[in-house]
N, C-alpha and C positions, 0 to 999 in steps of 0.2 A: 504494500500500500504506500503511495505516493507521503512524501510532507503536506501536501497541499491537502490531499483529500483526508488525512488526518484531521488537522487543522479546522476543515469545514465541517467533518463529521464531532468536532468536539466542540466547536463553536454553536453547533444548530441545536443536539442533545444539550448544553448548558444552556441555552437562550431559552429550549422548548422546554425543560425541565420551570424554570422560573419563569414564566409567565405561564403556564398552565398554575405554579399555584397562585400566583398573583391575582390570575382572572378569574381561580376557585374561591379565593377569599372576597373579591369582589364581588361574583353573582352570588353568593350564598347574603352579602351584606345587602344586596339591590333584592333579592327576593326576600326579606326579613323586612325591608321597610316598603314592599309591595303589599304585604298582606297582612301588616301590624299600620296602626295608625301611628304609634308612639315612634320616632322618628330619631331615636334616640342610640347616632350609630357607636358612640364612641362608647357608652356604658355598655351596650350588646356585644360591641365587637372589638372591644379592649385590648384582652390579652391577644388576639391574634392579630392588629394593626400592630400593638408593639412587638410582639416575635418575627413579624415578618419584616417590620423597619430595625430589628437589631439584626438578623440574619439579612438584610443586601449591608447594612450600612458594616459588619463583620466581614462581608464576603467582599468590600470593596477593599476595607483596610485590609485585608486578606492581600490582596490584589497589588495594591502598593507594596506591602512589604516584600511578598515576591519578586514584583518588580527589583525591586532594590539587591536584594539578593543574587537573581538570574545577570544584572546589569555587571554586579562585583565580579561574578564567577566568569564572565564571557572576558570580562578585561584580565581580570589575572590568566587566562587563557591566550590572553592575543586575537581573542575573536571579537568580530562586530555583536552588537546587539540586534537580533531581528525580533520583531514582533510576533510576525508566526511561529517562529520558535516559542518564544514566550510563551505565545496562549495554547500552545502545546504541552507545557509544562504544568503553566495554571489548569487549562484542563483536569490534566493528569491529578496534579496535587488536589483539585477539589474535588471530580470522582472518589479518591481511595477514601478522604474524607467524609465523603456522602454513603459511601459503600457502610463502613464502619460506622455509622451511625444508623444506618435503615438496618444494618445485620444487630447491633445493639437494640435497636427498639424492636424489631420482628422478636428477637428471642426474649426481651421483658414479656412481651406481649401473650405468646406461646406460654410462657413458663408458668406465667401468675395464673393465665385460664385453664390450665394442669395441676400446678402444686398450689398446695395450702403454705400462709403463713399467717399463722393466727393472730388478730388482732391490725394486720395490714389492709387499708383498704381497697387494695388493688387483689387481693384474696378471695377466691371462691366463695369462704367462708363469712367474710362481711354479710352477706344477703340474707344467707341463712341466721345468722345472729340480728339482725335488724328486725326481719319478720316474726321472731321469736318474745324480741322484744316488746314489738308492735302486741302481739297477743297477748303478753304478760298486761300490756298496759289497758288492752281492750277487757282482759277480763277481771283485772283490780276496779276498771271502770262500774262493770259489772255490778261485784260486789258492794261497789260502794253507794250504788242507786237502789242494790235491793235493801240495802243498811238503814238507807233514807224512806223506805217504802214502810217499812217495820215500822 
């Protein structure tokens, strides 16, 4: 495979990847205030405007500081700096990045819906202790209206 078609296949998957979720956090926010009258995007959609403006504004300084590094290593080299190299490389370094983290969260994911950890709310086991609870409470309820009835 050519430099170039590298290059353009790592520049299209990193573009496509980030604006697919860009434009998912966007239509979920445009259809939230389609069918809500309350209009209210920044309380609705809070933690995902600010996760998604720390991850580009992470992934830009990302970007510079690589920069900065790839520039040092081409000079102590004796080599020019090209840019399609570069984003050859940022590619490369934010894939492994991205890989390691989808392969971290897939296997949270998997594991917690598998194993118990008691007391964790990410735990099988939450559900069952919440509804357990819910009926303790429903039927002290109970007793305490037939209490009142007496």
């Amino acid at each position: 495979m050519s430099e170039a078609s590298i290059l353009a296949v790592t520049g299209v998957v990193l573009a496509a990847i980030s604006i697919l979720l860009v434009s998912l956090l966007i239509k979920s926010i445009l259809d939230e205030r389609r069918s809500s009258r309350v209009r209210k995007t920044w309380a609705n959609f809070g933690l995902s405007i600010a996760f998604a403006s720390l991850f580009l504004i992470s992934w830009a300084a990302q970007a510079v500081a690589e920069w900065g590094v790839y520039a040092q290593e081409q000079r102590a080299h004796g080599e020019p700096t090209v840019i399609g190299d570069y984003l050859v490389q940022f590619g490369q370094s934010t894939f492994e990045n991205w890989q390691s983290e989808f392969l971290q969260l897939f296997s949270f994911v998997v594991l917690s819906a598998l194993l118990i950890h008691r007391g964790s709310a990410e735990s099988k086991d939450s559900d069952d202790r919440i509804e357990r609870k819910i009926d303790d409470i429903a039927k002290r309820l109970d007793e305490l209206d037939a209490a009142k009835v007496r």
